[in-house]
C-alpha positions, 0 to 999 in steps of 0.5 A, a space after each residue: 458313675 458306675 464306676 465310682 458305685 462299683 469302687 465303693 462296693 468294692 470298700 466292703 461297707 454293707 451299709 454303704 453297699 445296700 445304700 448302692 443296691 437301693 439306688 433308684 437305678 442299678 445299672 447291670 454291672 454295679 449289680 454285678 459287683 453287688 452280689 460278688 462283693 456283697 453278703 446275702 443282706 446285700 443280695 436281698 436288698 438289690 433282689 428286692 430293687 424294682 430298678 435294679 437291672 440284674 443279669 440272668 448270671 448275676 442271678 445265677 450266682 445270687 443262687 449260688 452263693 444265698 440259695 439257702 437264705 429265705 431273705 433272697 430267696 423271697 425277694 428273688 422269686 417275686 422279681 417281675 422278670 426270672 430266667 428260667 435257668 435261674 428258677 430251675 436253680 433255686 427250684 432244685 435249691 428247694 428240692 434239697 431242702 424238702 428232701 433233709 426236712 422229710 429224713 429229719 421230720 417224718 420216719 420215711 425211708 432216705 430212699 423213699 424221701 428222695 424219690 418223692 423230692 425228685 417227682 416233685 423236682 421234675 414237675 415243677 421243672 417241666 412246668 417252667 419249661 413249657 411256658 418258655 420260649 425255645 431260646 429259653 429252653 434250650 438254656 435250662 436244658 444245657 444248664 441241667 446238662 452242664 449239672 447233672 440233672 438232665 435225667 432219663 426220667 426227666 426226659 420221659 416225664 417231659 413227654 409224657 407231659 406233653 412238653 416236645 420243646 424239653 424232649 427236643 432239646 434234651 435229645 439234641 444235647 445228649 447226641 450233639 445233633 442240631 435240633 432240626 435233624 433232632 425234630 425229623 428223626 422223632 416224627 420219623 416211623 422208620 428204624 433210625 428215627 424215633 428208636 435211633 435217636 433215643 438210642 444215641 441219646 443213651 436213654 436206658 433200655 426200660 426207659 425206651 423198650 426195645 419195641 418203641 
């Protein structure tokens, strides 16, 4: 039973844990025991399980824990199905790691090295945001909330990529206004709407001019 497999990742063996992640059914909370009790080797053999049922937190504290190790990583990635949230995460995982090879292997300015990193972050993040569902975007733009990373300069690149939903959905999470009113006060001409919004919003004033 669950049960029992959960015990049994629970007594520590890595070789009796990775027999568990190999099992040809892993039910979501065996899996979940899994990557809490297991090392990254454990993680990879679970990530690379086809009939692991693996939950989107549990893949987000897969990322947590082995982001960093290219034997989750890979595995990981290639899974027929990945949250959105949980590729934005490994994506700005990646992004850190370009970042300190650039400073460590070409002779760039940290400056300069960290602006391209952050490009390059935020199309990629974009990307995956616009071949998601709503529900799905509305989490990836509460985790990069929750994080940090819902930036002026996302939600600018967002727009200008033609991504309404991100846009949309990062204004509703900086002013608190349910995403109905959000939609209306965008397509709104008026002096409270589009200028109103981006205002509450908190967006700079070289980011929105004070003539948009």
């Amino acid at each position: 039973t669950s049960t029992d497999l959960i015990e049994i990742v629970r007594g520590r063996d890595p070789e009796k844990q990775k027999a568990v992640a190999r099992r040809a059914s892993v039910q979501s909370d065996v899996a979940d025991a899994l990557v809490e009790e297991g090392s990254a080797e454990v993680a990879a053999t679970l990530a690379a399980n086809d009939g692991a049922d693996i939950s989107e937190g549990s893949m987000l504290r897969m990322v947590e824990k082995f982001g960093d190790d290219e034997t989750v990583q890979d595995p990981l990635v290639h899974r027929a199905v990945l949250p959105v949230t949980v590729s934005e995460r490994l994506v700005h995982r990646l992004s850190e790691h370009l970042k300190d090879h650039l400073l460590r292997n070409h002779e760039l300015p940290a400056d300069m090295a960290a602006d391209l990193v952050m490009q390059s972050r935020e199309r990629a993040t974009i990307t995956l945001s616009s071949e998601s569902t709503e529900d799905e975007v509305e989490r990836l733009v509460q985790q990069m909330r929750d994080n940090g990373r819902l930036t002026d300069s996302i939600i600018v690149r967002a727009a200008c990529m033609g991504d309404l939903k991100f846009v949309e959905y990062s204004l509703g999470s900086r002013t608190d206004l349910p995403i109905l009113n959000v939609r209306q006060l965008i397509h709104d001409s008026g002096p409270l709407g589009l200028k109103g919004i981006a205002e509450k919003a908190g967006l700079s004033g070289a980011v929105c001019p004070s003539n948009c």
